[in-house]
N, C-alpha and C positions, 0 to 999 in steps of 0.2 A: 583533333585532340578532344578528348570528353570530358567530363567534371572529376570521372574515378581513377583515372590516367592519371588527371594533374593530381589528385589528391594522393596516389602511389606512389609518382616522382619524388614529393613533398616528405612523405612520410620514412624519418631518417631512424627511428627506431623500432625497434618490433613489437609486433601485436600486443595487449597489457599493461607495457614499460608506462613508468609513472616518472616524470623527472621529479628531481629533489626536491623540498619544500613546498609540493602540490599539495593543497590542501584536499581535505577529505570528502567525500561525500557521503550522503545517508539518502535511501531510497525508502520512500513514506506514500502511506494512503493516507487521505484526510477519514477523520472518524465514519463523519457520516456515510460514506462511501462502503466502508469495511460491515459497517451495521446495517445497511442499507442489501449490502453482497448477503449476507446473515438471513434477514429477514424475509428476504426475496421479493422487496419493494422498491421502488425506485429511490435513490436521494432527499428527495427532497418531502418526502410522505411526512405526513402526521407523527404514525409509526416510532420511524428513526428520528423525528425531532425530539420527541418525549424520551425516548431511550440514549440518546445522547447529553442530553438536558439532566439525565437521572446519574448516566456515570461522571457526568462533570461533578454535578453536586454531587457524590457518595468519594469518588477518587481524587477528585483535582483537575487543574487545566488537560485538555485533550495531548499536547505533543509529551507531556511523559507517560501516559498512558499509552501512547504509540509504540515510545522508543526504551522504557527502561523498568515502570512499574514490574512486578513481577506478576506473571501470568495467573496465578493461582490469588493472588488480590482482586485481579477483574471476577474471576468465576468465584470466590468466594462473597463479593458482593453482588452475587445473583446475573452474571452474564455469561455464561461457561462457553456458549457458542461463540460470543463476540473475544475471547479470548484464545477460543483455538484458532480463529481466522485472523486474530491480533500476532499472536504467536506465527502462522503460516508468514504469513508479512516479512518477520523479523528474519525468517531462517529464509527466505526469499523463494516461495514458493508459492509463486505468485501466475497467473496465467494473463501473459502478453494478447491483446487481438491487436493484428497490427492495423493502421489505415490507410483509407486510399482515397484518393480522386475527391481531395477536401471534405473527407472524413476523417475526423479524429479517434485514431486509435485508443484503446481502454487499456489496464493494468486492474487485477482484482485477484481478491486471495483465490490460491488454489481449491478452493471446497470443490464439493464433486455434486452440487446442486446446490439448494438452497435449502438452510437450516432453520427451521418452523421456530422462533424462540417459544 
């Protein structure tokens, strides 16, 4: 008997079903990451430190500019790229790599390369 077996046997409602008072969840990139996908530099660059450091201080803390600011606030305070790939995020259009063999898998907005700020 295999792991996916018992995990089939187990599994008493169908695919999606939410039982009642599950709480919610919310699927986030950390900023850096998303400005970092943007730039076409790694995380941890100079770069994306300064441009993260710059929309803290112009917008406020990073998680509502993740999940609620509105889009046209980012690019009207000069990041128009970090807001379409902010926005990609939101609407969940995002490109999965999955991993393997103790590699860890990535999650990054869908852009279709890297956007020059």
């Amino acid at each position: 008997m295999g792991v996916l077996q018992r995990v089939e046997d187990l599994a008493d409602r169908p695919e999606g079903a939410r039982p009642a008072g599950a709480a919610g969840c919310r699927n986030l990139l950390p900023l850096d990451e998303v400005v970092a996908e943007v730039a076409g530099v790694g995380p941890t660059s100079r770069t994306v430190r300064r441009t993260v450091d710059a929309m803290v201080e112009l917008l406020g803390p990073e998680l509502p500019i993740l999940e609620r600011l509105p889009l046209d606030a980012i690019d009207e305070a000069g990041f128009p790229e970090v807001a379409e790939a902010i926005g990609m995020v939101r609407r969940g259009q995002v490109v999965r790599t999955p991993g393997y063999d103790g590699e860890y898998g990535s999650v990054r907005p869908g852009l279709r390369g890297p956007v020059r700020p």
